[in-house]
C-alpha positions as CSV (number, residue, x, y, z in Angstrom):
1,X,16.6,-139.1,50.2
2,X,16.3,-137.6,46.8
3,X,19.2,-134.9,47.3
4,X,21.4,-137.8,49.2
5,X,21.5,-139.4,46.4
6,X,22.4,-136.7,44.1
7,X,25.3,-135.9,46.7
8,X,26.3,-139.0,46.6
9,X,26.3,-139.3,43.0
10,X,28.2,-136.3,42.8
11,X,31.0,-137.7,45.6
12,X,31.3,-140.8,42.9
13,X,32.3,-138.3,40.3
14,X,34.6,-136.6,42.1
15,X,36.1,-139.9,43.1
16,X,36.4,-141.3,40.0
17,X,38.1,-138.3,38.6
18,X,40.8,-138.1,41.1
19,X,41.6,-141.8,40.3
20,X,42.0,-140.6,36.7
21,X,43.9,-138.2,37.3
22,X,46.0,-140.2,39.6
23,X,46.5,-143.2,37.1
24,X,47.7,-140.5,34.2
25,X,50.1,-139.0,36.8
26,X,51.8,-142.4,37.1
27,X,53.1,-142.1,33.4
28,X,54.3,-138.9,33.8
29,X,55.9,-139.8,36.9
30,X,57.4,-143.0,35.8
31,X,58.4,-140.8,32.7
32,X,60.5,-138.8,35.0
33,X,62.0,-141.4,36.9
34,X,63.1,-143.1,33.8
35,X,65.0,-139.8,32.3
36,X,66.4,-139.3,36.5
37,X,64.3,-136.1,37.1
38,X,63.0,-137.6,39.9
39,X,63.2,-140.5,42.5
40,X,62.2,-143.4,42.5
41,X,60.0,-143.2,45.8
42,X,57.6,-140.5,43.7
43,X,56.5,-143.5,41.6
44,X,56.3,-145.9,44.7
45,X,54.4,-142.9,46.0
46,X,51.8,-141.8,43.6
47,X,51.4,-145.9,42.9
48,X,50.1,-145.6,47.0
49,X,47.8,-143.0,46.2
50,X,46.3,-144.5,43.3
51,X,45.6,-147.5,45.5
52,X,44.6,-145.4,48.2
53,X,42.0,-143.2,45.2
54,X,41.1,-146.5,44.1
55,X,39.4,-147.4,47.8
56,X,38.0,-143.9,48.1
57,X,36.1,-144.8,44.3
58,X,34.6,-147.9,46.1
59,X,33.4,-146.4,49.1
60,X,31.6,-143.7,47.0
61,X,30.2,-146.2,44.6
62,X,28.6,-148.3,47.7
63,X,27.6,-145.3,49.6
64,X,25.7,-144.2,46.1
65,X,24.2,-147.7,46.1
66,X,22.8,-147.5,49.5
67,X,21.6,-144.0,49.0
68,X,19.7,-145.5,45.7
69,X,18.1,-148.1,47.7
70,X,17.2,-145.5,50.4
71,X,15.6,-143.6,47.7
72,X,14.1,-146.6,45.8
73,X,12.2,-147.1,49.4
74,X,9.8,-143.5,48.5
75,X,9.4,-145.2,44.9
C-alpha cells in the first residue's frame, strides 16, 4: 500500500508537469501564430492537449487520494 502510494504520488508529479509544460507551450504557440509562423490549428491543437493534460492531472490526483486512503487503512 505504502509503495502504491508513492507511485502514485510520483504519477501526480509527472501529471502536473506535463500540464505545465503544456500551458507555457500555448504562449509560445499563440506567439507564433500571431507573427504567421504557424497555423492557426497548432493553437486550437495544443489548447486540446492542455484540456486533455488537464483530465490526466485529475485522474492522478484521485487515484493518489484512493491510494492514501488505502494506505491510511494499515495506519
Amino acid at each position: 500500500a505504502y509503495w502504491g502510494w508513492v507511485a502514485a504520488g510520483a504519477k501526480r508529479a509527472i501529471a502536473q508537469r506535463q500540464l505545465e509544460l503544456a500551458r507555457d507551450r500555448q504562449d509560445q504557440v499563440d506567439l507564433a501564430v500571431s507573427e504567421g509562423e504557424l497555423a492557426e490549428i497548432n493553437s486550437i491543437d495544443n489548447r486540446r492537449l492542455i484540456v486533455e493534460r488537464e483530465a490526466n492531472r485529475i485522474r492522478a490526483e484521485r487515484a493518489l487520494q484512493q491510494a492514501a486512503i488505502l494506505l491510511s487503512l494499515y495506519w
